[in-house]
C-alpha positions as a printed NumPy array, in Angstrom:
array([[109.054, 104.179,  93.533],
       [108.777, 100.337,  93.476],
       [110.848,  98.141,  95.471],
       [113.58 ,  96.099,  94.289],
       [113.435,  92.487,  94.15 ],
       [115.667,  92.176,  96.953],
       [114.103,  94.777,  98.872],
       [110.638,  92.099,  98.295],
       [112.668,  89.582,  99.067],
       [114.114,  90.965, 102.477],
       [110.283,  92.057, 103.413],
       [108.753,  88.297, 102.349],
       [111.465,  86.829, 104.757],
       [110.752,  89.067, 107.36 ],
       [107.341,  88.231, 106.929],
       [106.853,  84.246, 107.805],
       [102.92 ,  84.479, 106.991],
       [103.669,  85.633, 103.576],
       [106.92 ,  83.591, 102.773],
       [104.879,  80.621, 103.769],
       [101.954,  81.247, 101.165],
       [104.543,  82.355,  98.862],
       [106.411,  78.733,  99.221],
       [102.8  ,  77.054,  99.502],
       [102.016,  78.755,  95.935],
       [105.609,  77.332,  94.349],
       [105.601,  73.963,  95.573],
       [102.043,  73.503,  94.556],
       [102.443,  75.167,  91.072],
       [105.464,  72.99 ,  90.578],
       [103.773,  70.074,  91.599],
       [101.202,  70.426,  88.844],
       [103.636,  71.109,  85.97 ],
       [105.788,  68.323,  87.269],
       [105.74 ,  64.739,  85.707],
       [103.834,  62.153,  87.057],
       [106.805,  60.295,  88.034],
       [108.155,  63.14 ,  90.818],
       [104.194,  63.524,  91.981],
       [104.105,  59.542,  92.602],
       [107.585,  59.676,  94.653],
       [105.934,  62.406,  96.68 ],
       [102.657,  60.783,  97.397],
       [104.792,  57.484,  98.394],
       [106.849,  59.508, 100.823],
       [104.094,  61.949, 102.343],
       [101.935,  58.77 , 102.839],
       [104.752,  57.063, 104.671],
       [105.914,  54.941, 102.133],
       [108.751,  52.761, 103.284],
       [111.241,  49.935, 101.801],
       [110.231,  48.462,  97.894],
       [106.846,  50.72 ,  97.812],
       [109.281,  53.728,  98.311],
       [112.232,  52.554,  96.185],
       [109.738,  51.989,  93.102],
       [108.006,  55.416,  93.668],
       [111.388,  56.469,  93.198],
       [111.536,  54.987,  89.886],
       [108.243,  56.645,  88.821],
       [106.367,  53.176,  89.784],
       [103.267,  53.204,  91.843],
       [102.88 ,  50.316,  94.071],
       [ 99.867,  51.661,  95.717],
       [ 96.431,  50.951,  93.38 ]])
């Protein structure tokens, strides 16, 4: 019998090493289907970004060469 998505959910919850990858493996897919605009406001804010840089990366502006 196969578990129900909620039953993989509860297990993947109860599991941190697994929800961890899991959430690793979505953010990163999402990262590289998103546009280049959400990927630059990332990089800005990771990196520290901070005041016009981080207000422009924002906007889908790179400040940063």
């Amino acid at each position: 019998m196969k578990l129900t998505s909620e039953e993989i959910t509860k297990k993947l919850f109860s599991d941190l090493c697994s929800y961890q990858e899991f959430i690793e493996t979505m953010v990163t897919d999402h990262l590289e289907n998103s546009n280049v605009s959400e990927k630059i406001y990332w990089d800005a804010w990771f990196r520290g970004a901070e005041g016009k840089e981080l207000e422009a990366a924002d906007r889908g502006i790179s400040l940063k060469l």
